[in-house]
C-alpha angles and dihedrals in degrees: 000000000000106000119199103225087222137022081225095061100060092068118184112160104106092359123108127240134189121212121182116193081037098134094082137359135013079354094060098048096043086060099044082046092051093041087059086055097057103263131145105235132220109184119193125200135125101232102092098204102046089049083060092057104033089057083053096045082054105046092060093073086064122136104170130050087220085068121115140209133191128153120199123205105229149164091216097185088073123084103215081051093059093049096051085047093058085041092056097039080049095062091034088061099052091259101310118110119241117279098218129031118193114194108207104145116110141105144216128225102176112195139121125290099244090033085056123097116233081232091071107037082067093042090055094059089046101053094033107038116007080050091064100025086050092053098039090064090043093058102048099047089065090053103038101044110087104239092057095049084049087068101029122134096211099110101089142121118247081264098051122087146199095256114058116325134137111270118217133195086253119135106283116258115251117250124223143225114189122190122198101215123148149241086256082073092074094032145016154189148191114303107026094078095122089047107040101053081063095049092047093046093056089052082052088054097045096056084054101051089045090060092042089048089053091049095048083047090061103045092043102038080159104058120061113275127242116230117194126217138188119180119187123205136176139216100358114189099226127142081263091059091059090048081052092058089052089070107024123109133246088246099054093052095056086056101052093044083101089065107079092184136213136238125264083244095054094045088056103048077040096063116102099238107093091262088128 
């Protein structure tokens, strides 16, 4: 898991943050946190009219008028959709790319291998992993290429935002690419073989983006970092988790009674970078 060496370091207020899988769920929570914080919120899903209510949901948490709100109707786990999405955050945020993206879209479908539909099996990685793995270029892309570091509003102080506020020769702030995986990526269990392969495969690609972005950081001291996160929950009570229980065998339940769960809300404020 990737550990921000300070609470300090994970700045939010003014700054922008994309969140896909924001419509419901940890997503939802993460944007109406963050929007507490004083960030301006993006959320990404493909249900219109749970995006709207979701955004509204959000902008509540507001502290600040500076604060702004935009929802993007999206298939996330295509590639030429992510890229639309960054396009459109990009002109949303008067031309500069977002400076945080959570990655919170994803499903489980937790049945047995055989029992499993070769169907599935594919839309799991989609949902769970290309979904990640497709924004995640995308993203970085927007902030690695030089014409978009060129007009980048990343060199700010804490104080400073992306609309409008007075830039400063400061060290650029990091920016941040957060990926939702599980605990199933450690270790698993009958009846999440068509899950937990996903799961593993996005901490697999979280350790090598963190080298790569180390790498990128000292080659480039002048331009804003990228700091790379994985967090890794476990049983999440979300409106997902009950449509879980409606295919999930006897078996795998047994197994997962030691897991007495969390909210959406709790494994928000939980995570370690400085959302409570």
């Amino acid at each position: 898991m990737g550990v921000v060496a300070s609470k300090n370091e994970f700045v939010v207020n003014g700054r922008a943050v994309l969140i896909t899988g924001g419509s419901r769920g940890m997503g939802l929570e993460v944007g109406r946190q963050l929007a507490e914080k004083g960030a301006s919120i993006v959320i990404v899903a493909r249900d219109q009219k749970r995006l709207i209510e979701g955004i509204d949901y959000i902008k509540k948490g507001a502290i600040a008028e500076e604060q702004r709100f935009h929802q993007i109707s999206a298939d996330v786990s295509s590639a030429a959709e992510c890229t639309r999405v960054i396009s459109e955050t990009i002109a949303w945020n008067e031309g500069s790319p977002p400076d945080i993206v959570w990655c919170c879209a994803g499903s489980s479908h937790p049945t047995l291998f055989i029992d499993t539909p070769v169907s599935q099996l594919e839309a799991q990685m989609n949902s769970n992993y290309f979904s990640s793995a497709y924004m995640a270029h995308a993203a970085l892309k927007s902030w690695l290429r030089p014409q978009a570091l060129s007009r980048n509003g990343n060199n700010r102080t804490p104080n400073a935002t992306s609309f409008g506020k007075v830039e400063t020769s400061s060290p650029p702030l990091p920016r941040h690419l957060i990926f939702t995986a599980s605990f199933l990526s450690f270790y698993t269990f009958a009846g999440y073989s068509p899950y937990s392969p996903t799961k593993a495969a996005l901490r697999s690609l979280s350790d090598s983006l963190s080298q790569e972005m180390n790498l990128y950081a000292a080659a480039n001291p002048h331009s804003p970092p990228v700091k790379i996160h994985t967090i890794f929950p476990a049983t999440i009570f979300t409106e997902s988790y009950e449509a879980e229980n409606l295919v999930k065998t006897d078996l795998t339940k047994m197994l997962e009674e030691s897991d007495d769960g969390q909210t959406a809300e709790i494994v928000a404020r939980e995570t370690p970078w400085g959302v409570a």
